[in-house]
Each structure stands twice: as structure tokens, then as C-alpha cells.
Backbone as numpy.savetxt, mean C-alpha at the origin, in Angstrom:
# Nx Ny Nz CAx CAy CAz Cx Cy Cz
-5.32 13.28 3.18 -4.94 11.91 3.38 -3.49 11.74 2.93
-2.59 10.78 3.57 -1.40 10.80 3.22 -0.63 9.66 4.02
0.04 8.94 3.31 0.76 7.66 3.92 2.12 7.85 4.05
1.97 8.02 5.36 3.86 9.05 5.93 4.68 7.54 5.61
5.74 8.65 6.24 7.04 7.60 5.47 7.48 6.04 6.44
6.72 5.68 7.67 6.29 4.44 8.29 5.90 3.33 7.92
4.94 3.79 6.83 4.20 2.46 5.95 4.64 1.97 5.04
5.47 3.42 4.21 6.10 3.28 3.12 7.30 2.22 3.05
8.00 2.83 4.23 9.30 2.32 4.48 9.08 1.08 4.57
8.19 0.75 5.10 7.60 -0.90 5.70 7.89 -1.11 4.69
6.98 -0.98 3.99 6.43 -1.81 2.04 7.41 -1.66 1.41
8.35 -0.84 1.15 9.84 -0.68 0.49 10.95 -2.09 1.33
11.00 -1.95 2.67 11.85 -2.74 3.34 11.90 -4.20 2.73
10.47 -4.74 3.26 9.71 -6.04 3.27 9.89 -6.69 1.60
9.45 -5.45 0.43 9.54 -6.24 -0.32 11.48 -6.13 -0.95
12.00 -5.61 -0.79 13.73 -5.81 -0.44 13.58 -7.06 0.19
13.02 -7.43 1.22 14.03 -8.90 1.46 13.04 -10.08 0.73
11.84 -9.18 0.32 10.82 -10.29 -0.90 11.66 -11.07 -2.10
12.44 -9.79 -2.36 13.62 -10.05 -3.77 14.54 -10.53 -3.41
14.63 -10.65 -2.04 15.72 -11.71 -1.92 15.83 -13.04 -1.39
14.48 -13.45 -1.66 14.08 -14.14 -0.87 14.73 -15.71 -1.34
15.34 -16.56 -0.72 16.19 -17.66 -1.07 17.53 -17.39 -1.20
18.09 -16.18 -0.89 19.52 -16.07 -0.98 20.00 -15.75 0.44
19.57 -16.27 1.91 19.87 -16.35 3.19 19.00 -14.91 4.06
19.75 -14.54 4.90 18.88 -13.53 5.82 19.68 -11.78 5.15
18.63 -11.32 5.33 19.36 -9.84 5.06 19.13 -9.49 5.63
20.26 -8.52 6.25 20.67 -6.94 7.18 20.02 -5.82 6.83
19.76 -5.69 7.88 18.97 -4.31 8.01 19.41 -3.36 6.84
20.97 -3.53 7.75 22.37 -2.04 6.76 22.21 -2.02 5.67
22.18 -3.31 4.81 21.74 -3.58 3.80 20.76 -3.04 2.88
19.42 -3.05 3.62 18.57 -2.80 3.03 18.26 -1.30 3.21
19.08 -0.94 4.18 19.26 0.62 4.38 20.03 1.25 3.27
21.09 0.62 2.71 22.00 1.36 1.95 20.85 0.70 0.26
20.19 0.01 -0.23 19.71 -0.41 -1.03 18.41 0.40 -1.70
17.75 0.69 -0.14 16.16 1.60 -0.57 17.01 2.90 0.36
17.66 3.76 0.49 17.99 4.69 0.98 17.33 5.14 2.39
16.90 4.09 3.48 16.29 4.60 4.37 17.36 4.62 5.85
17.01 5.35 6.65 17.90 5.08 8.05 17.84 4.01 8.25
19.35 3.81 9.18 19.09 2.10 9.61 18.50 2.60 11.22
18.86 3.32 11.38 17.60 3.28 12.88 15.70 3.67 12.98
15.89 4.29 11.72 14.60 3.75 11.51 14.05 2.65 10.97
14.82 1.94 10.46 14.23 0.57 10.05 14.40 -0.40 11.47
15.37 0.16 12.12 15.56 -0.31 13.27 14.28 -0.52 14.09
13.61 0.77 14.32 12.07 1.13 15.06 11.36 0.31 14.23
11.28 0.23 12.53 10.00 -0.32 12.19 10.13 -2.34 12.39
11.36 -2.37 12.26 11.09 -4.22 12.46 11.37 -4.62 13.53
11.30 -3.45 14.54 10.60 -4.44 16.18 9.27 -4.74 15.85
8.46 -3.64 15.34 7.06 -3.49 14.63 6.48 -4.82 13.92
7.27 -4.82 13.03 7.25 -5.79 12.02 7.51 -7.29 13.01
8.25 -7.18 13.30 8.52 -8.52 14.02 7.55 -8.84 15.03
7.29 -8.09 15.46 6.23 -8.48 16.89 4.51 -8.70 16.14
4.53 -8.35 15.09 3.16 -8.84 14.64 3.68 -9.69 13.48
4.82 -10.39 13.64 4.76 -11.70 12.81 5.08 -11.75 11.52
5.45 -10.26 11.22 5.51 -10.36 9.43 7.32 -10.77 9.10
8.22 -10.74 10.14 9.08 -11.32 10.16 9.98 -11.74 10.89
10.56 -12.55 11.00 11.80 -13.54 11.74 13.02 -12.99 11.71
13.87 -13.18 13.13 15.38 -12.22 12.87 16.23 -13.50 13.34
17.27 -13.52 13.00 18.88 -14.64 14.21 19.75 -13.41 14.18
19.97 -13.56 15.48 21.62 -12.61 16.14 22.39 -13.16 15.54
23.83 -12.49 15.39 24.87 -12.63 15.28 25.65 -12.16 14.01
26.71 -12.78 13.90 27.76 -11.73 12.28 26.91 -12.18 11.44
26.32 -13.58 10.62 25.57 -13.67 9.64 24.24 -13.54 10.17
23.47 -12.87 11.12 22.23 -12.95 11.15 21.82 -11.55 10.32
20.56 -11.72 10.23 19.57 -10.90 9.45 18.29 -10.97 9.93
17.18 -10.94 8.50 15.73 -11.04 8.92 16.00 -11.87 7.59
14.30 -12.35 7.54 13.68 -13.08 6.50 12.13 -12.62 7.10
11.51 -12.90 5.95 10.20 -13.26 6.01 9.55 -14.14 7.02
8.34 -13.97 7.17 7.84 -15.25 7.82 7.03 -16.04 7.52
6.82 -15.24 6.10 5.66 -16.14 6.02 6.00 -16.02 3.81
5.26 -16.65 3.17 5.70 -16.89 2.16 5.28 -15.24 1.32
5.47 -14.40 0.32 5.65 -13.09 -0.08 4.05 -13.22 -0.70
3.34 -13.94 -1.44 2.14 -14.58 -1.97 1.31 -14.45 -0.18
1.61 -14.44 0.76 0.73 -14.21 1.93 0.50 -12.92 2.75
1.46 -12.16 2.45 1.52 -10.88 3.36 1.22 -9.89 2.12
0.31 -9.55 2.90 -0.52 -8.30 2.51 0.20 -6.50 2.93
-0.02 -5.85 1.78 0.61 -4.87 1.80 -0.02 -4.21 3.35
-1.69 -3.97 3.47 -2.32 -3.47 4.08 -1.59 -4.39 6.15
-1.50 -5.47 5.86 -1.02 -6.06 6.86 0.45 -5.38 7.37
1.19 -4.93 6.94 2.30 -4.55 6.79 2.49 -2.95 7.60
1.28 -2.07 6.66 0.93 -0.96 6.96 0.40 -0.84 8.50
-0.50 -1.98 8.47 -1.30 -2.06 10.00 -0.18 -2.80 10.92
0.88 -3.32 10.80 2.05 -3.68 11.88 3.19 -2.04 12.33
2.84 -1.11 11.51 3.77 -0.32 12.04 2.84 0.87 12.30
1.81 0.51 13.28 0.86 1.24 13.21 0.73 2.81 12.76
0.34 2.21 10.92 0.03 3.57 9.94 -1.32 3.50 9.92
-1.45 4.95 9.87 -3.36 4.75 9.85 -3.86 5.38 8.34
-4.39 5.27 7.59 -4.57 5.70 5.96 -5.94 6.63 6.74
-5.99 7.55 6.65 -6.98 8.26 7.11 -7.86 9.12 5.93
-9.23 9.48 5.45 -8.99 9.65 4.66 -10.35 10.86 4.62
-11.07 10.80 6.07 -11.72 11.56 6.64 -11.68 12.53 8.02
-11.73 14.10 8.13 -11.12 14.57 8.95 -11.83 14.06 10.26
-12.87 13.34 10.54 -13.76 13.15 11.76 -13.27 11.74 12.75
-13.41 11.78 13.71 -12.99 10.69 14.28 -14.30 9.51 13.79
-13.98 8.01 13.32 -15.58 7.26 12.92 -16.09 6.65 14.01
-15.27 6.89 15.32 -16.44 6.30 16.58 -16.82 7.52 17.34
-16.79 8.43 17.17 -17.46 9.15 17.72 -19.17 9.74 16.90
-20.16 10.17 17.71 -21.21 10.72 17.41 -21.28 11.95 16.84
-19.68 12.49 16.63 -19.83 13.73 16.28 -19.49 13.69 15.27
-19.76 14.37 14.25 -19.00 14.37 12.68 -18.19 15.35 12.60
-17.47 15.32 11.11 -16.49 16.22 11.02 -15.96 17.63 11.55
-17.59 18.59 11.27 -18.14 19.77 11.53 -18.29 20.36 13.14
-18.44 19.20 13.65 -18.60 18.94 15.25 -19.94 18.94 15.28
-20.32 19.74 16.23 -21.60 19.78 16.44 -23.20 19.91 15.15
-22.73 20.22 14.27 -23.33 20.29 13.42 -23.41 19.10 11.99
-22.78 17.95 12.45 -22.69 16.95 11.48 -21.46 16.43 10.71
-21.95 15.66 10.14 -20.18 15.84 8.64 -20.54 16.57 7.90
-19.32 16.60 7.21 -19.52 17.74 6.11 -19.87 17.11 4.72
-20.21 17.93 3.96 -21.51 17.52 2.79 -20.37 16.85 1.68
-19.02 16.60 1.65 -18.38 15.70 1.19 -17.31 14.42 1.78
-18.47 13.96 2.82 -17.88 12.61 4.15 -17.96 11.79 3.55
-19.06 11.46 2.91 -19.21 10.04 2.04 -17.95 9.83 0.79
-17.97 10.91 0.48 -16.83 10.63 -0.81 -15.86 10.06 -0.58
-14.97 10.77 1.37 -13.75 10.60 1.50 -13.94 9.26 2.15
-15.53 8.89 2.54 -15.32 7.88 3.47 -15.07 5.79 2.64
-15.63 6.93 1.62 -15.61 5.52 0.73 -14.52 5.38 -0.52
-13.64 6.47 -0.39 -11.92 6.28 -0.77 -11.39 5.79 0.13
-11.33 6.04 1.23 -10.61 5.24 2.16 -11.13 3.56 2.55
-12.57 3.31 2.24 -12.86 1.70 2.23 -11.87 1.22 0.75
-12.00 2.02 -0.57 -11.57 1.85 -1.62 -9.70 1.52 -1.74
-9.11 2.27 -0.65 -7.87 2.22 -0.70 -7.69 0.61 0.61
-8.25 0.57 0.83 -8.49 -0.70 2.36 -8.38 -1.55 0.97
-9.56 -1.81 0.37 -9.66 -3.01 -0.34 -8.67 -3.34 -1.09
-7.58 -2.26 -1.81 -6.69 -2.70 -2.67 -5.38 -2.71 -2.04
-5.44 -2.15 -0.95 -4.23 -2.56 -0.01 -4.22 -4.00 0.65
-5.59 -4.56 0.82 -5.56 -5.93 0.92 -5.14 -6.90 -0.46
-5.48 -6.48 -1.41 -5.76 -7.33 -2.55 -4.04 -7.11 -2.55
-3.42 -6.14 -2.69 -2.35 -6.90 -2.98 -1.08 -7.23 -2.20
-0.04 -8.31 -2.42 0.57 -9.13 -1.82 1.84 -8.50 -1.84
3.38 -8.83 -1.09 4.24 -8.28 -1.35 4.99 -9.09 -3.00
4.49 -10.35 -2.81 4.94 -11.21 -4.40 4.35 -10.78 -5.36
3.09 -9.81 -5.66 2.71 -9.01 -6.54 3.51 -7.72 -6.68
4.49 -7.22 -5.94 5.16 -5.72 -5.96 6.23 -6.58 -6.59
6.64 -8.22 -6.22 7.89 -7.99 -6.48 7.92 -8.69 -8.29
7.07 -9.35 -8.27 6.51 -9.48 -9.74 6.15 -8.35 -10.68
6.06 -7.38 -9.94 5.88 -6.17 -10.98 4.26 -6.85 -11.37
3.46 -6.90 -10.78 1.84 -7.31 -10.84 0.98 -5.78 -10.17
1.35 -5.11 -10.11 0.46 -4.26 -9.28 0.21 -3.23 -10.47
0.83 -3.01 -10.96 0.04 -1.58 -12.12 -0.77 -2.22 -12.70
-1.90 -1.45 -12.84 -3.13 -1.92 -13.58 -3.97 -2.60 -12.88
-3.60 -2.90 -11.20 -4.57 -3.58 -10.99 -5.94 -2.78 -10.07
-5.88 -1.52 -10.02 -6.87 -0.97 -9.62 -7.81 -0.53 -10.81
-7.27 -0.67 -11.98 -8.51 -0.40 -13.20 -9.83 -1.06 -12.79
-10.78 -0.44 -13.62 -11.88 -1.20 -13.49 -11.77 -2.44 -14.48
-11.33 -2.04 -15.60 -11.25 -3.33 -16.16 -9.92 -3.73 -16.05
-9.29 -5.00 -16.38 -8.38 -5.57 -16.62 -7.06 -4.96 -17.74
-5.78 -4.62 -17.09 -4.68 -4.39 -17.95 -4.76 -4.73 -19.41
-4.71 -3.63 -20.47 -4.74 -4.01 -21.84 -6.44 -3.52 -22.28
-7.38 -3.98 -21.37 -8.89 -3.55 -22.04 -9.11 -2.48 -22.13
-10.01 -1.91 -22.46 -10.51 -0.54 -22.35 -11.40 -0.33 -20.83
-10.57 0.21 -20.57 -11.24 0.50 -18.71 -11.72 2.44 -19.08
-12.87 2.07 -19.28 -13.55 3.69 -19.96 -15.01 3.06 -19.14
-16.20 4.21 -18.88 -17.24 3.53 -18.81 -18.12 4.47 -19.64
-19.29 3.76 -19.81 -20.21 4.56 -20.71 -20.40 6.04 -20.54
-20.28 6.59 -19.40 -20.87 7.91 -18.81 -19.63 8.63 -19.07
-18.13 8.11 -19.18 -16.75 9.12 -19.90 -16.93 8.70 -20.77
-17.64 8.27 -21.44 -17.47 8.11 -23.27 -18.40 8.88 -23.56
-19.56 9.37 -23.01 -20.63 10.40 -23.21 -19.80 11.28 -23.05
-19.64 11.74 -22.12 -19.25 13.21 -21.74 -18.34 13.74 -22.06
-16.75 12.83 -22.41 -15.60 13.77 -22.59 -15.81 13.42 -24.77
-14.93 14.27 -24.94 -14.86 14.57 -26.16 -14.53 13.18 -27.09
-14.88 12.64 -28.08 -14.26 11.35 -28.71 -12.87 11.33 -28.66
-12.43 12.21 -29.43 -10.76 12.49 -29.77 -9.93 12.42 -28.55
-10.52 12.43 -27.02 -9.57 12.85 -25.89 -9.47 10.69 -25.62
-10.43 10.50 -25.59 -10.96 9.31 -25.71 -10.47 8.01 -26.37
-9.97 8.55 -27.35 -9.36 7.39 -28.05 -9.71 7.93 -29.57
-8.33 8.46 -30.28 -7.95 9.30 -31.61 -8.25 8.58 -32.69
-8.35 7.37 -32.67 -8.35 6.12 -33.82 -10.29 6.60 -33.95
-10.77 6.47 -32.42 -12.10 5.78 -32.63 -13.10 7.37 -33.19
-12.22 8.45 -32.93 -12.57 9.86 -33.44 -12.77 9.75 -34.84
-11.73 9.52 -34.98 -11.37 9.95 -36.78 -12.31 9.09 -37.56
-13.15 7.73 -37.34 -14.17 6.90 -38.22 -14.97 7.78 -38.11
């Protein structure tokens, strides 16, 4: 599984003009010389971008892009799915009858990959480009909440106390 440099670029671009958002339209060139990407490939990705709405352009010496919609609304995963990236995360096609193996089924670890890739869906929705630009996104795939102890009973059995947390060893 692997998220080529299409989606990326998207999510790098988008939230560049997130951070700039209220200081007029920004240039492509701009944001090319800023996140280090081609300007003709950013070129290819915000016809992309533009034609499914995630942003607005004006011609001319001061034109640029902007957003289209407020940074709190666009979804990373939305972003990804405008420059059509596919997060793949199982080798089998999922509409076909055939599984991975071909003729003989999926293979005896489909479920794992199939439900990382629902797992990476869900948190690519959950978060927003105003969460990247807030610096809100680390920590938010824990199970528990930033700061708690995100451990669950079954790694507190199994791995060693001391690897675990050194304070709670040593009582």
C-alpha cells in the first residue's frame, strides 16, 4: 500500500493556500517554490482539484486559487479522491468474484489488509485541511485521546512492565 506523490501533493498544496487563507489568491509558482513541488505538476493536479470543487481560480497578473469552500470543510480523503488517488491496501480487485489468489480465493491475510484500508478511509475522512493547519492531527488516530494512556489491557499483559511505562515498573 502506498500514497504516491498525487495525493500527497494535493494535501501539501491545498493546505499551503489553507495557511494562507485571508491574505488574497495564491499562485501556483508560489506554492511550487514553498512545498518544493513542480509547477506543472501542480498544474495537472488543480485542473483535478478544480473540477471537483475543492477550489476556485481568476486569470490574470494578480490571479491565483483560493479555496472553495471553508478549510474546517474539506476533507483530506476528499482531496485524495479529486486527483484520482486510490489508497489501496489489498492486492485483489473488491468487485470482482475472484480473490487475491485468483482462482483459489483471498489469501489467509485479506481481512487484515481489508480492514486497514476501511481504517485509513475513516481517518482520512475525520480529518479536515483546518486540522493540518492547526497542527490538530497528531494524536488523533490514538485510541485514546492525546496526553492519556492509549495502552490496552492485552499490551499491558503481554509486553514487559518496564517497556510499558518505567515509573509504573519500579512500584
Amino acid at each position: 500500500m502506498r500514497l504516491t506523490t498525487k495525493g500527497r501533493y494535493a494535501v501539501m498544496a491545498l493546505a499551503d493556500i489553507a495557511s494562507k487563507q485571508g491574505e488574497g489568491l495564491v499562485a501556483l509558482s508560489d506554492i511550487a517554490v514553498r512545498q518544493g513541488i513542480s509547477l506543472s505538476y501542480l498544474e495537472q493536479l488543480f485542473a483535478k482539484l478544480r473540477k471537483a470543487g475543492l477550489v476556485a481560480s481568476t486569470r490574470g497578473v494578480s490571479g491565483g486559487y483560493e479555496l472553495a469552500g471553508a478549510p474546517a470543510d474539506i476533507r483530506i480523503a476528499h482531496i485524495i479522491a479529486a486527483v484520482d488517488e486510490e489508497i489501496k491496501t489489498t492486492a485483489c480487485d473488491q468487485a470482482s468474484s475472484v480473490g487475491c489468489r485468483g482462482a483459489t480465493g483471498r489469501c489467509l491475510t485479506h481481512d487484515l489488509w481489508d480492514e486497514l484500508g476501511r481504517h485509513i478511509d475513516i481517518f482520512l475522512n475525520a480529518v479536515t485541511l483546518e486540522d493540518i493547519i492547526e497542527k490538530r492531527v497528531l494524536g488523533m488516530a490514538a485510541v485514546n485521546p492525546p496526553g492519556g494512556r492509549a495502552r490496552t489491557d492485552f499490551m499491558h499483559d503481554a509486553l514487559e512492565p518496564a517497556l510499558l511505562d518505567p515509573v509504573e515498573a519500579a512500584e
